[in-house]
C-alpha positions as CSV (number, residue, x, y, z in Angstrom):
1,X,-24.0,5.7,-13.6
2,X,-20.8,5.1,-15.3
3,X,-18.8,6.7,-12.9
4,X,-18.5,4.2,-10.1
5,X,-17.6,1.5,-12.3
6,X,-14.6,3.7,-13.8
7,X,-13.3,5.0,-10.5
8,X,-13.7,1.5,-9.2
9,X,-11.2,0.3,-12.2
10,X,-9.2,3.1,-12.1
11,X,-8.1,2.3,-8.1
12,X,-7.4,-1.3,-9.3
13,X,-5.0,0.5,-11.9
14,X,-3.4,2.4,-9.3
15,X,-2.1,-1.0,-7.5
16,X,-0.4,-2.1,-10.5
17,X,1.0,1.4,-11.4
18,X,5.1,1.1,-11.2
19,X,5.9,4.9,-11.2
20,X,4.3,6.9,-9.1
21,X,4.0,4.9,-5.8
22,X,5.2,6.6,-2.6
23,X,5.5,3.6,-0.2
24,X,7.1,0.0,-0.2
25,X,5.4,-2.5,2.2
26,X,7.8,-5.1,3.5
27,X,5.2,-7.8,3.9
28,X,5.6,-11.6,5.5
29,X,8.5,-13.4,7.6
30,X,11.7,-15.0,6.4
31,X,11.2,-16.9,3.5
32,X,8.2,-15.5,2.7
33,X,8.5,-12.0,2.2
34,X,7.0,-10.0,-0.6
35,X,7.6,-5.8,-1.4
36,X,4.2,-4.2,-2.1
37,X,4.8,-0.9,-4.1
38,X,1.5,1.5,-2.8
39,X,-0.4,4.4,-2.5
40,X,0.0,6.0,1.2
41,X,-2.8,8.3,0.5
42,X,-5.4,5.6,-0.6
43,X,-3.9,3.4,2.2
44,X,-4.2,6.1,5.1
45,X,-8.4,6.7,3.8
46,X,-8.6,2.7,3.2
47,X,-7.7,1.3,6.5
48,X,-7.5,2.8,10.1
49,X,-5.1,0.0,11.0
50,X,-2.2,1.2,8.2
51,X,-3.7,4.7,8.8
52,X,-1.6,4.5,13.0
53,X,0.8,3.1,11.0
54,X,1.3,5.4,8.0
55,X,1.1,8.3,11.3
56,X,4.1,7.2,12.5
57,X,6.1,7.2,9.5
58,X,5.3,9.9,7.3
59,X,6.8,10.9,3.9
60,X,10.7,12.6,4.1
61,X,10.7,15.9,1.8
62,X,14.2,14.4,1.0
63,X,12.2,12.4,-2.0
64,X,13.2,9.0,-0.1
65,X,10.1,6.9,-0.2
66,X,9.0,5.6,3.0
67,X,9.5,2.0,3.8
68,X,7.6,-0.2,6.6
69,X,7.6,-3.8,7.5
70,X,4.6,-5.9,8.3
71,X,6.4,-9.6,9.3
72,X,3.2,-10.7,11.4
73,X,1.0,-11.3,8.4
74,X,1.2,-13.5,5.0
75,X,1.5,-12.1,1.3
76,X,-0.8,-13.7,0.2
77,X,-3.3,-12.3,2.7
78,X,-2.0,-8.7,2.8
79,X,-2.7,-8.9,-1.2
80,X,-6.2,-9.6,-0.6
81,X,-6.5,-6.3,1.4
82,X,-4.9,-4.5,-1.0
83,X,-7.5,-5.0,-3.5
């Protein structure tokens, strides 16, 4: 039953990872605004609520990543549902 355990820790991984992210989340209001660097595939199988979102903005073929803006909620809560 090892497996869990691994996947479970190798998701956490994949939030710190600095290379291969395909999304930057523009999170919190003037000050208090923090860049999340994210998975849009974990995100869109995660959460319905970024899932309407994500729908809306998908992923340029030009190699651009894709960018949104979430000012109605705190950093510090948005990195809670993260992990």
């Amino acid at each position: 039953m090892e497996f869990l355990p691994k996947l479970s820790q190798n998701l956490l991984e994949i939030l710190d990872d600095e290379e291969y992210y395909d999304i930057n989340i523009e999170v919190g209001d003037d000050p208090n605004v923090k860049i999340f660097k994210a998975h849009m595939v974990i995100l869109n199988y995660r959460s319905p609520y970024l899932r309407r979102i994500l729908s809306t903005n998908k992923k340029k073929n030009d190699g651009t990543l894709v960018h949104i803006k979430l000012p109605n909620i705190s950093p510090e809560t948005f990195q809670v549902i993260l992990r």
